[in-house]
Structure formats: structure tokens, C-alpha cells
C-alpha positions in Angstrom: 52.8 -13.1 30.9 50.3 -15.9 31.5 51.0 -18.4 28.9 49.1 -21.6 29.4 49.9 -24.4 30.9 50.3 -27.4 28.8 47.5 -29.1 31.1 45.2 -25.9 30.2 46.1 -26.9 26.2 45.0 -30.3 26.3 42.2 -29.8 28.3 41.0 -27.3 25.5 41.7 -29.7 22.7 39.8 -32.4 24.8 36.7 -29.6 24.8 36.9 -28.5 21.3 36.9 -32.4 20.2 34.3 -33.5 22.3 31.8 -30.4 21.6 32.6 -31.1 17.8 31.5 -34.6 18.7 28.5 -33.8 20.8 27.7 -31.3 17.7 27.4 -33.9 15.7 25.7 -36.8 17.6 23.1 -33.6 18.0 23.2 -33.4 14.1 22.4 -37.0 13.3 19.4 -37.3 16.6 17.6 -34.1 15.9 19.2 -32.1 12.9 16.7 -33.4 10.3 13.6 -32.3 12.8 15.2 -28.9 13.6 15.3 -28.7 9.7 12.1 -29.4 8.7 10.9 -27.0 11.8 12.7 -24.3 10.8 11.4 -24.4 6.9 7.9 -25.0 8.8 8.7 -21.9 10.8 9.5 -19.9 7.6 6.5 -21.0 5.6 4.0 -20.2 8.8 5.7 -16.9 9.0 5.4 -16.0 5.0 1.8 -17.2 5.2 1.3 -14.9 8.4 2.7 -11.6 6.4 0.2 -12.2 3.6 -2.1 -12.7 5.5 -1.3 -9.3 7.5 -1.0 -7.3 3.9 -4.6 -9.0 2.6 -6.5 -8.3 5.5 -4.7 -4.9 5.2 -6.1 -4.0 1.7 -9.2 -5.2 2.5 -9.4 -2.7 5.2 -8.1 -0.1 3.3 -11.1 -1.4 0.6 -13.2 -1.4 3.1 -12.6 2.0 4.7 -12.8 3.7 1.2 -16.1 2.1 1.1 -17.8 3.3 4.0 -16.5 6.9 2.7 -18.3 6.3 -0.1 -21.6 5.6 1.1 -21.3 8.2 3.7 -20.8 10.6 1.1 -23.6 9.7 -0.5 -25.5 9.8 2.9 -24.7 13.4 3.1 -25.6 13.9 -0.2 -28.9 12.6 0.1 -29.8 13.9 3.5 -28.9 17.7 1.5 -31.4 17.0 -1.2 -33.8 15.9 1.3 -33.5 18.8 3.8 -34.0 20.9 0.4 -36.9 19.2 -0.8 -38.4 19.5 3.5 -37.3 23.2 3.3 -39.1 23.9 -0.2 -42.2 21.9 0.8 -42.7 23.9 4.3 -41.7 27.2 2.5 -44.5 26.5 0.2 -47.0 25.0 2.6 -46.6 28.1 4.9 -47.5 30.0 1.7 -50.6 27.8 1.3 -51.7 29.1 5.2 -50.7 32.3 4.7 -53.0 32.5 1.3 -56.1 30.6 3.0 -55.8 32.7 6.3 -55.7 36.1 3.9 -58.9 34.2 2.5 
């Protein structure tokens, strides 16, 4: 077996104490500012999802609008062809009436 040497133990203590120290110099330079960053991050990121489901019901508002009105378009355009249809068949009547004269 490998077992470490007693060099390799102290050297890992050494490491462990100086990251924990290093850890917390870190903490007291920069942990308040990483803080408020990361709760600035998280509001930014909430705002950016209601944002994405409002624009999203508007578009779904939207798009049930325009089916509306295209509805109707077709609607009207029907009544109109009828009303074009009627009034030719009954002006071709007219002619037919005058030329029989």
C-alpha cells in the first residue's frame, strides 16, 4: 500500500488551513458584493420571466385578435360577393329585358 508520508500529511493540513484562510479573507473583501450581485442577479432574472410570460399573453391576445377580424373579413367579403352576384344577376336581367324590347 501507499500510505502517505508524514511530509504529504502536513503539507495537506498546511493547504486545507490556508485555503480555509484565503476563503475567508475572500469572504470579508468581496462576499458582501458577490451577495448583493447574486440577489441582483435573481431579481433581473424574475423580472426577465415575467416579462417573457406578459409579452407571451399579449401575443396570444394578440393573435386571437387578428383571427377575429379576419373572420369577420371573410364574412364581410361573402356578403359582399352576394350582394355583387345578386346585383349583376339582376342587371343582366335588366339587358336581357331592354334588348327583348
Amino acid at each position: 500500500m501507499n500510505a502517505p508520508s508524514l511530509n504529504e500529511i502536513r503539507g495537506a493540513v498546511n493547504r486545507d488551513v490556508t485555503d480555509e484562510k484565503m476563503e475567508q479573507v475572500r469572504e470579508i473583501l468581496v462576499g458582501d458584493s458577490v451577495r448583493r450581485m447574486e440577489q441582483r442577479l435573481a431579481f433581473l432574472e424574475q423580472r426577465q420571466a415575467d416579462f417573457e410570460i406578459s409579452v407571451g399573453r399579449q401575443l396570444d391576445a394578440l393573435e386571437a385578435r387578428i383571427e377575429a377580424l379576419a373572420g369577420a373579413a371573410d364574412g364581410d367579403r361573402r356578403v359582399t360577393f352576394e350582394a355583387l352576384a345578386t346585383s349583376v344577376s339582376s342587371l343582366s336581367e335588366q339587358i336581357r329585358r331592354i334588348s327583348r324590347g
